[in-house]
C-alpha positions in Angstrom: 13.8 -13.9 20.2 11.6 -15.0 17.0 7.9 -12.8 16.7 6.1 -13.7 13.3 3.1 -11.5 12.9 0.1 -12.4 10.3 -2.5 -10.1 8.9 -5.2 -12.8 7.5 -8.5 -13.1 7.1 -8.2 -9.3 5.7 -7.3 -8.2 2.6 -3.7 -8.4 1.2 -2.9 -10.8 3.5 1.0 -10.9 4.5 3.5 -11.9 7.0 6.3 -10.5 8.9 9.1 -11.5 11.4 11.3 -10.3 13.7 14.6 -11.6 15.4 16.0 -9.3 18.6 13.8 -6.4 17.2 15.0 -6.5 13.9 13.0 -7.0 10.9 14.5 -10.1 9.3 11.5 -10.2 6.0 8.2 -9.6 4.9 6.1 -9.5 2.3 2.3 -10.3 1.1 0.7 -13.2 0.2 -0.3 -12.4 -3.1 3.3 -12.6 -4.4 3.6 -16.1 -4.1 0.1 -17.6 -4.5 -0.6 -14.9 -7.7 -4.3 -13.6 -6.4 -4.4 -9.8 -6.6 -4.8 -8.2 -2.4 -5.2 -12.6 -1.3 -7.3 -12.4 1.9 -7.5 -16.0 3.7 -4.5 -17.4 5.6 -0.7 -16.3 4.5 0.7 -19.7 4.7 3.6 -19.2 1.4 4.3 -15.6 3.1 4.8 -17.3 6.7 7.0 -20.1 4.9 9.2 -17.9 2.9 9.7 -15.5 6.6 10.3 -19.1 8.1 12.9 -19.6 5.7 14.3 -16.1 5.5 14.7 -16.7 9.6 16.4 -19.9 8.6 13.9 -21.2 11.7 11.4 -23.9 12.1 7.7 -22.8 13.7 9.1 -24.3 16.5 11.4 -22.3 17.4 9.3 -19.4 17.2 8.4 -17.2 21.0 5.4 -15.0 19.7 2.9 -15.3 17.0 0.3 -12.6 16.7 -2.2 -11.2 14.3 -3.9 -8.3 13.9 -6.9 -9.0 14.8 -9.0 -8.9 18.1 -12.2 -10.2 18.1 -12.8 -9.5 21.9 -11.9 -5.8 21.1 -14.9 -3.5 21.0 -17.3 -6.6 21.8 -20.1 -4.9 23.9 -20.5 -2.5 20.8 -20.2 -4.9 18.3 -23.0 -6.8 20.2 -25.1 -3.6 20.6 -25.0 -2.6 16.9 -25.7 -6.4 16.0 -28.6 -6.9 18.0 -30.7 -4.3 16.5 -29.8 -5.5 13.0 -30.3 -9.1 13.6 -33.5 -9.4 11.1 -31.5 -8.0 8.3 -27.7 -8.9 9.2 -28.1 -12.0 10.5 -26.4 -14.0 7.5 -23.8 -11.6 7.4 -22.9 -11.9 11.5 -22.9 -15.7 10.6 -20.5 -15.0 8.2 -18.4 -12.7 10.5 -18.5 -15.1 13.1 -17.4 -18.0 11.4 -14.2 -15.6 10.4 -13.7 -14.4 14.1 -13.5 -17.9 15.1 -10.3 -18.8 12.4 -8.8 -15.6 14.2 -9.1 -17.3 17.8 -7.9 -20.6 16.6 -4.7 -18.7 15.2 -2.7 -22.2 17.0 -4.3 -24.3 14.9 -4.8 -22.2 11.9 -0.6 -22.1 11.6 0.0 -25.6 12.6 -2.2 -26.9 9.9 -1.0 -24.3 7.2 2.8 -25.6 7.9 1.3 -29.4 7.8 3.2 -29.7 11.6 1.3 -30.6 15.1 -0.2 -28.0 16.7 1.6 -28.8 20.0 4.6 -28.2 18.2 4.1 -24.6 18.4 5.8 -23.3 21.6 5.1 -19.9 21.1 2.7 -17.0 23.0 -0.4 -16.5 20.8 -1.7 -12.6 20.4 -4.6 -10.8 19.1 -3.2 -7.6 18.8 -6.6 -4.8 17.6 -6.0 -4.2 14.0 -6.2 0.3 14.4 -3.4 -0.7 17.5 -1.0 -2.8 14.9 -1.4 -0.4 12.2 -0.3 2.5 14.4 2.4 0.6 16.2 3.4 -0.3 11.8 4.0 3.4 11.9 5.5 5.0 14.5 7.6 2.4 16.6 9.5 1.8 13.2 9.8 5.4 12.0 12.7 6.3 14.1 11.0 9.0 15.8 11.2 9.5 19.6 7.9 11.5 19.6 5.1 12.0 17.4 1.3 12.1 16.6 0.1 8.9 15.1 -3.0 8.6 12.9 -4.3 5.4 11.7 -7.1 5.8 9.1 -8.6 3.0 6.7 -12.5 0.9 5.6 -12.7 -1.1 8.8 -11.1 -3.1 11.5 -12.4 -4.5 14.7 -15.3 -2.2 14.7 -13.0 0.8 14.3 -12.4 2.6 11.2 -10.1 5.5 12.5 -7.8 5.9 15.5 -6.0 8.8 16.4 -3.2 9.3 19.3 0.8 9.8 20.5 3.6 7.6 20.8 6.2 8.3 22.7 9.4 6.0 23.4 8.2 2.2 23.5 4.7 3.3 24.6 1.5 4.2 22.4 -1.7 6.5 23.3 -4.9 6.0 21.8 -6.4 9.7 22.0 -9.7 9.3 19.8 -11.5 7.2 17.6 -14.6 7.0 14.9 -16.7 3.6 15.3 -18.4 1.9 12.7 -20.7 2.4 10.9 -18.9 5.6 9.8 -15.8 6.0 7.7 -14.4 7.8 5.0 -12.4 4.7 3.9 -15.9 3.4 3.1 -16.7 6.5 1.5 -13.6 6.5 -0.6 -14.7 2.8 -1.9 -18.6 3.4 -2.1 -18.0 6.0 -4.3 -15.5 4.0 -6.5 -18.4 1.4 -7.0 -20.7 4.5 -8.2 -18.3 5.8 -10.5 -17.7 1.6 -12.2 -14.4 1.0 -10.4 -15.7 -2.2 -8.8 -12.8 -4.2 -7.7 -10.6 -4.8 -4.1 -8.1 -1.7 -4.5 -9.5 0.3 -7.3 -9.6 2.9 -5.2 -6.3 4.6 -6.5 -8.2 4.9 -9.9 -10.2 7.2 -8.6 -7.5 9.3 -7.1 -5.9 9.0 -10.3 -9.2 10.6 -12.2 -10.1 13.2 -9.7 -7.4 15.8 -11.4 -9.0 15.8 -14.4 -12.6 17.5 -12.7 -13.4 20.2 -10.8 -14.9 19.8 -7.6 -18.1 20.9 -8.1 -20.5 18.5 -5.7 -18.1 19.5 -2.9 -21.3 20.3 -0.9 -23.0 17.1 -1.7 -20.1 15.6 0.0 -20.2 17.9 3.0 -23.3 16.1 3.6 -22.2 13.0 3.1 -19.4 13.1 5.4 -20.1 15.9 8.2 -17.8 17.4 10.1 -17.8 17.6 14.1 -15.9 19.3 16.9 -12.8 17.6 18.1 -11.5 16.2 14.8 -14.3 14.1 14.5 -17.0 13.4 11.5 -19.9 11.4 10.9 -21.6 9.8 7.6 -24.7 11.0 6.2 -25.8 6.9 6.6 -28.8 7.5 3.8 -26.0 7.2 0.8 -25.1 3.8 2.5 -25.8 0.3 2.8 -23.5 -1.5 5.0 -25.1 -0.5 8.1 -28.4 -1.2 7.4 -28.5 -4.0 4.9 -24.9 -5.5 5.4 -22.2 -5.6 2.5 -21.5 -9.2 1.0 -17.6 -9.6 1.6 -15.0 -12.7 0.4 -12.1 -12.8 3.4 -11.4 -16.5 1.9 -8.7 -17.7 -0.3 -8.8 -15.7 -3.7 -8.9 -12.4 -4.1 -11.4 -10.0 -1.7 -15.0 -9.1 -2.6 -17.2 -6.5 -1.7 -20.3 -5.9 -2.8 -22.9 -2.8 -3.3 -21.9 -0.1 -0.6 -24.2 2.9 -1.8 -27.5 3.4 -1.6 -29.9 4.6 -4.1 -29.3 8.0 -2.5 -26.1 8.4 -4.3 -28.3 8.2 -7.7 -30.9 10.6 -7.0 -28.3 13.1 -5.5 -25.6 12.2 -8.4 -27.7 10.8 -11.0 -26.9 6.7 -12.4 -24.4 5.2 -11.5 -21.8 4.4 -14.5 -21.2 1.0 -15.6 -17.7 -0.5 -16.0 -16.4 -0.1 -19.4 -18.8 3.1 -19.8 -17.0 6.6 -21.3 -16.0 8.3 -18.2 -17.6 12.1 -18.4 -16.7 15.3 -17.4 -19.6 14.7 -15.1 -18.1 11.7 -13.4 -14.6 13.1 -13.4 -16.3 16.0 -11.3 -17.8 13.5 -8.5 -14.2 12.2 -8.4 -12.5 15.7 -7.6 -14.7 16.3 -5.1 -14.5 13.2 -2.9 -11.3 13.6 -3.6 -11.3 17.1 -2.0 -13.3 16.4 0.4 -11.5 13.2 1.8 -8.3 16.1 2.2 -11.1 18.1 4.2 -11.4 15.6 6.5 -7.9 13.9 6.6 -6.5 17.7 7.4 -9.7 18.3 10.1 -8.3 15.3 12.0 -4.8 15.9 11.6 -5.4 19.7 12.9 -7.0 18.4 15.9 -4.8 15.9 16.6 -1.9 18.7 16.3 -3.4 20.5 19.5 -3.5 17.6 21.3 -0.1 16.5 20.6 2.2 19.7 20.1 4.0 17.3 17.9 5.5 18.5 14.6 5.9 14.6 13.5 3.5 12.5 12.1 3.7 8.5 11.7 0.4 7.7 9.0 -1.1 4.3 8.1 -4.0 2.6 7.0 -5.4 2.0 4.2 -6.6 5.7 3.1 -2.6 6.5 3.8 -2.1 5.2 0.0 -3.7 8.6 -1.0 -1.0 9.8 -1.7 -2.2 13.2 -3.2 -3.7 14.2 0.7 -0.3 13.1 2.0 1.3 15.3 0.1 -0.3 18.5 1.2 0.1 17.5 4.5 2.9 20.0 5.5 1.3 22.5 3.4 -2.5 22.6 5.1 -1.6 21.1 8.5 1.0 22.2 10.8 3.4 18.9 10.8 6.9 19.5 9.7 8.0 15.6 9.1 5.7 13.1 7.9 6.1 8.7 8.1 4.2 7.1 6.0 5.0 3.1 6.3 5.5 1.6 2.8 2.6 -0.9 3.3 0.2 0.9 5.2 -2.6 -0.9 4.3 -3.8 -4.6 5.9 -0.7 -5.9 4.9 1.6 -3.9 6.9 -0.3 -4.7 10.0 1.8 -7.8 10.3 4.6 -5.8 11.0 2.8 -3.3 13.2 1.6 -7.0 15.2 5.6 -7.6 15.6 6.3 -4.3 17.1 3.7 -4.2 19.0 4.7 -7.4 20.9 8.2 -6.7 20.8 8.0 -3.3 22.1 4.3 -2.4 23.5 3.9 -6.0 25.3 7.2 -7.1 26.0 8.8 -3.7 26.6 11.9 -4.0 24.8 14.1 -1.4 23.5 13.4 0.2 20.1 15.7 -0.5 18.2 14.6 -0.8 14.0 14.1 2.3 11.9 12.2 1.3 8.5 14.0 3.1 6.0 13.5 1.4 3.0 10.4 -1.7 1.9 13.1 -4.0 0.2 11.9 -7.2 2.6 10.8 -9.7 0.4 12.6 -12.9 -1.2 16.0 -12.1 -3.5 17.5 -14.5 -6.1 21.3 -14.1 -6.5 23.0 -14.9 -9.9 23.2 -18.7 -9.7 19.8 -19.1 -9.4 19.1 -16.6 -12.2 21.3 -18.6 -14.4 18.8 -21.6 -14.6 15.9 -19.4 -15.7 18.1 -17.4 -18.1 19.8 -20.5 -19.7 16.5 -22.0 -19.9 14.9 -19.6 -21.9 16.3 -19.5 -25.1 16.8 -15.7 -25.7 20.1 -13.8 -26.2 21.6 -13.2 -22.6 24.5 -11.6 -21.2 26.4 -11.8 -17.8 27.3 -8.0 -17.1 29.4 -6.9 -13.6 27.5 -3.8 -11.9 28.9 -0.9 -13.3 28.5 -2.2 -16.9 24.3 -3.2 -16.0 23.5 0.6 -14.8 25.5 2.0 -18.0 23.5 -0.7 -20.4 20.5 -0.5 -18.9 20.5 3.5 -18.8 21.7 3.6 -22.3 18.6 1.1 -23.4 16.2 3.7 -21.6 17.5 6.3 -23.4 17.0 4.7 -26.9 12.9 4.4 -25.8 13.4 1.0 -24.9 10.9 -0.5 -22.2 13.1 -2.2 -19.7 12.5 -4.8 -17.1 14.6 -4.3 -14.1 14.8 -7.3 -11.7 17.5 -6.9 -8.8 17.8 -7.6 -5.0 14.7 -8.2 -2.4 11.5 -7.7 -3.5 9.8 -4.6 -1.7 6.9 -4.8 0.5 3.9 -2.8 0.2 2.0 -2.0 -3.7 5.0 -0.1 -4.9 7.7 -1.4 -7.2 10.8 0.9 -5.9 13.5 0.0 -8.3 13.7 -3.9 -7.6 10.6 -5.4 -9.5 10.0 -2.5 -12.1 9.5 -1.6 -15.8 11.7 1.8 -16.1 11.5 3.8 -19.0 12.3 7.7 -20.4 10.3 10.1 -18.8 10.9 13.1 -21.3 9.2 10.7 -24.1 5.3 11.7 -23.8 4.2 8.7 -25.7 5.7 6.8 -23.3 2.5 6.1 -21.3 0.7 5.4 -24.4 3.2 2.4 -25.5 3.5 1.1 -21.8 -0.3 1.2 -21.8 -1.0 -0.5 -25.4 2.4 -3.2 -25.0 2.4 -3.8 -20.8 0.1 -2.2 -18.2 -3.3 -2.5 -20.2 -4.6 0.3 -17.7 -7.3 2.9 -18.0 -5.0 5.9 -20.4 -6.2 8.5 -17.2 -4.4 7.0 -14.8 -0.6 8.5 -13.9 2.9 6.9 -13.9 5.7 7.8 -11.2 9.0 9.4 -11.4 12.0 8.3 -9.7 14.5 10.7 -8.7 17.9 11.0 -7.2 16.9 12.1 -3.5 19.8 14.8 -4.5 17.9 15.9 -7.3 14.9 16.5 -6.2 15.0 20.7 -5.0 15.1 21.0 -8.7 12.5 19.5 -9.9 9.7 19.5 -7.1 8.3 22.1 -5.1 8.6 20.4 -1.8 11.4 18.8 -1.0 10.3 16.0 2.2 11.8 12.8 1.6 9.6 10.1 -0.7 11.2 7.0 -0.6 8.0 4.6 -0.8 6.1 6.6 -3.6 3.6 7.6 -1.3 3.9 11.6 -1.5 2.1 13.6 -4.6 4.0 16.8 -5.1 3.9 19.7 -7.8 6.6 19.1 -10.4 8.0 22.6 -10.8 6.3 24.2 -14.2 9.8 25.1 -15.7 10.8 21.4 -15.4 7.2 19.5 -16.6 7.9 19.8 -20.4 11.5 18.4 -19.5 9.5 14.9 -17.5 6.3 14.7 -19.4 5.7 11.1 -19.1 5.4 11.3 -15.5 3.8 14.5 -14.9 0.2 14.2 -14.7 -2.7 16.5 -16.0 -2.7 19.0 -12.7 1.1 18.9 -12.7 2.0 16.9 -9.5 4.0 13.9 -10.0 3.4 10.6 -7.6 7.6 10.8 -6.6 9.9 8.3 -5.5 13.2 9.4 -4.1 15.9 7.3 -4.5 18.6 7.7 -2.2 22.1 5.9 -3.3 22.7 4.6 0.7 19.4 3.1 0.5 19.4 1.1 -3.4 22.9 1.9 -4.6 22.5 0.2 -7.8 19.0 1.9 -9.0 21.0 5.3 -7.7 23.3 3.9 -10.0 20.8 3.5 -12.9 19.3 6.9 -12.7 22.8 8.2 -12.4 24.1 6.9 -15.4 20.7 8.0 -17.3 21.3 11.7 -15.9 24.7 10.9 -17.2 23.6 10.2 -21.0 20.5 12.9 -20.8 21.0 15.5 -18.4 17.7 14.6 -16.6 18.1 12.6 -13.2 14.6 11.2 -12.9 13.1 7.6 -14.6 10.0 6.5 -15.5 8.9 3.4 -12.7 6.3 1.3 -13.0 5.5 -2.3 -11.1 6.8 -5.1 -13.0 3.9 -7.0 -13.6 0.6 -7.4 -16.2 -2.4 -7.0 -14.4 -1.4 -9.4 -11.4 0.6 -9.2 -8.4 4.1 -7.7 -8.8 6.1 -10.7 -9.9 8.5 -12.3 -7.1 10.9 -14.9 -8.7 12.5 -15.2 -11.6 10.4 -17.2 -13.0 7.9 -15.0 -12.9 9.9 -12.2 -14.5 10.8 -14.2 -17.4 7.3 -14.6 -18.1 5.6 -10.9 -17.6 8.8 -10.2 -20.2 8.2 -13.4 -22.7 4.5 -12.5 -22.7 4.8 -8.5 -23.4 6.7 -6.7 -25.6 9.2 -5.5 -23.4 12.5 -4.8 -25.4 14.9 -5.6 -22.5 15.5 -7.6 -19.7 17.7 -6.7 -16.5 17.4 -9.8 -14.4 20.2 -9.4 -11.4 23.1 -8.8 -13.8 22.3 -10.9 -16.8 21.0 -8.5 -19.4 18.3 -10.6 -21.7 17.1 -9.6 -25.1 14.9 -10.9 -27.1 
């Protein structure tokens, strides 16, 4: 049995497809059409999962997406109708966006160019809260265990709390629009100049470097309730009241204006993009920041009591904060935590598989998401076009002798490009499509900065360590395999790592676990090897685009920067 499930229409569109409950590929959008967090339709995704299936759209038996624009409807009507004078472009808008949703037939026929009656399969709407918690906890491998799903907005929801428990999911709470702390998170991006889809981890990024001292001004702007819940203060906002201009179309998403003049008189103007970013503005960050952990750990506790469960399965959008997931199991009483490696919109299109195969159709759990590598891979032949054709000095190296080289080049200060296997799935590179450099060298965020990334000089880079390794060098010690845990480096062990450890000492950790990605084990093996320190420098391999895919798309991020050396599947390239 063949299940493709879709996220579109959303940001970071994607696709994702399962054969007999196993996860055969996916991957966004944006990797293949080049427009950063794509929103529209995922036609190149559904191809390339087509392909990876080696199986026409005929012969799929379920297509779903996760969307439901029937879910929630007598409250979407009731908030609409009051609104109408001010909204009513907007609704028009949403509309027009539901109705590509229920067409989903027709919508996939015409993206693969093949007759709509050529599609056998059963179409779903699965509610997008519902696919992100299925994204979680039917592939986490646990039995049992509280879910929490927790992003901006979908279908009229922007938080959804419950239990899973074998093949069966329990929705035990939610928070309706207009109030979320997703929409917090981003309004107060936009205040602070951080103005485009997904710049939202900046901010996360800056808080460290403030103190939060407007902790109360938040308070009010978020308010706690009884039961785990919380309300907005809906004076600092304008998406209730005068709607928020959004692009769900083709190219990259768009939001407009979220806050209201209330944020200025409470926080004073509003800084412009480019602007020096003050202590003052470093401060509002630390304490949305804090208070966002507040809230996350309010929820959490609550939904501990009504649980009893000491797992966790986390997804949505606000899951990427990975500096609240990481004080989980510190401020919360949860022993193991899941976050899924695209827990945003784009891993809903796994969540809309699972959710079909084993919420619908009742069949037997049987996948455990351990690692994200489920995108497109390139073996050696197919390098070997893009190498030969490039002109540069290249070499064809057998494994052993491409972690020794490569680890050696890091170790000289070189900034290397490392290109191997399936491209992961989610917004981290995890040691298939990175840029991996020393972390003991503390100008090494400076150079990748002023040769590569191009990014703002506050913002962090991530460690990679052995998953062996990692008692002695970080205070906690839960698994991290998707980057999507902050933890204290120890203090003893920060001067040794200073490239990756950021201005409050925590460091954004990937564990790499040689059972998992044997050969970027390898890597950082050999580099403990040479230098006595088992952790790397990671960063996506890209320059301010998507992470690249193909080949192709490698050789030129590395033609185009001044990256020194190029690992591309086991031809080593310099220039």
């Amino acid at each position: 049995m063949y299940i493709l499930g879709i996220n579109a229409y959303h940001g970071d569109a994607s696709a994702a497809i399962v054969h007999d409950g196993q996860l055969v590929a996916a991957a966004e959008e944006e990797r293949f059409n080049r427009k950063k967090h794509c929103a529209g339709f995922p036609t190149l995704a559904i191809r390339y999962c087509l392909e990876a299936a080696g199986i026409t759209a005929a012969e799929l038996d379920h297509v779903g997406i996760s969307r439901d624009p029937s879910a929630h409807l007598h409250k979407k009507i009731l908030f609409s109708i009051t609104r109408l004078s001010g909204l009513s472009g907007l609704i028009a808008a949403r509309l027009a966006n539901a109705a590509k949703v229920r067409n989903l037939r027709e919508e996939l026929a015409r993206s693969l160019d093949v007759p709509a009656d050529s599609c056998r399969a059963q179409f779903h709407n699965v509610e997008h809260h519902k696919a992100h918690m299925a994204s979680c906890f039917l592939v986490s491998g646990f039995d049992k265990a509280a879910i929490l799903s927790i992003d901006g907005f979908g279908d009229f929801i922007s938080t959804m709390w419950g239990q899973g428990e074998g093949n069966r999911i329990e929705v035990l709470g939610e928070i309706e629009y207009p109030h979320s702390v997703g929409i917090v998170y981003t309004a107060t991006s936009q205040y602070l100049g951080f103005l485009k889809y997904g710049d939202e981890g900046k901010v996360m990024g800056l808080a460290p470097y403030g103190t939060p001292r407007f902790l109360e001004q938040f308070r009010d702007i978020v308010q706690s309730e009884r039961d785990g819940r919380f309300k907005l203060n809906l004076d600092y906002f304008l998406h209730h009241s005068e709607g928020v201009e959004m692009s769900w179309e083709d190219g990259s998403p768009t939001i407009g204006r979220i806050f209201s003049d209330k944020y200025v008189e409470t926080f004073g103007p509003a800084r412009h993009q480019g602007e020096p970013l003050t202590s003052h503005y470093e401060d509002i960050a630390a304490s949305l920041q804090a208070r966002l952990e507040e809230v996350g750990f309010h929820i959490l506790q609550h939904l501990h009591q009504k649980t009893g469960s000491k797992r966790l399965a986390l997804a949505g959008g606000v899951a990427f904060n990975s500096v609240m997931n990481g004080k989980i199991l510190l401020h919360t009483p949860f022993e193991e935590v899941y976050v899924q490696p695209a827990a945003g919109d784009a891993g809903t299109a796994l969540g809309v598989c699972y959710w079909i195969e084993n919420v619908m159709l009742e069949r037997p759990r049987r996948f455990i998401m351990g690692h994200a590598y489920t995108g497109p891979e390139y073996k050696n032949g197919q390098i070997e076009r893009v190498v030969g054709s490039s002109g540069l000095k290249h070499r064809l190296l057998d494994d052993a002798e491409l972690t020794r080289a490569a680890a050696q080049a890091i170790a000289d200060g070189k900034i290397v490009g490392w290109f191997q296997g399936r491209m992961e799935f989610g917004p981290r590179a995890l040691g298939n499509r990175s840029i991996v450099v020393d972390p003991r060298r503390p100008e090494m965020k400076d150079i990748l900065n002023a040769r590569i990334k191009k990014r703002e000089p506050f913002r962090p880079f991530a460690p990679s360590i052995l998953e062996e390794r990692i008692s002695e060098y970080f205070e906690q010690t839960h698994p991290a395999p998707t980057m999507l845990m902050v933890y204290q480096i120890k203090p003893e062990k920060r001067a040794a790592i200073p490239a990756v450890t950021h201005v409050d000492g925590s460091g954004r950790l990937q564990t790499v676990s040689r059972a998992t990605n044997p050969l970027y084990h390898g890597l950082i093996s050999e580099f403990e090897r040479i230098t006595g320190v088992p952790v790397v420098l990671n960063t996506s391999f890209n320059e301010d685009e998507p992470i690249v895919c193909t080949p192709d798309q490698a050789m030129d991020c590395f033609q185009r920067t001044r990256m020194d050396v190029l690992f591309l599947g086991n031809y080593m390239v310099e220039r």
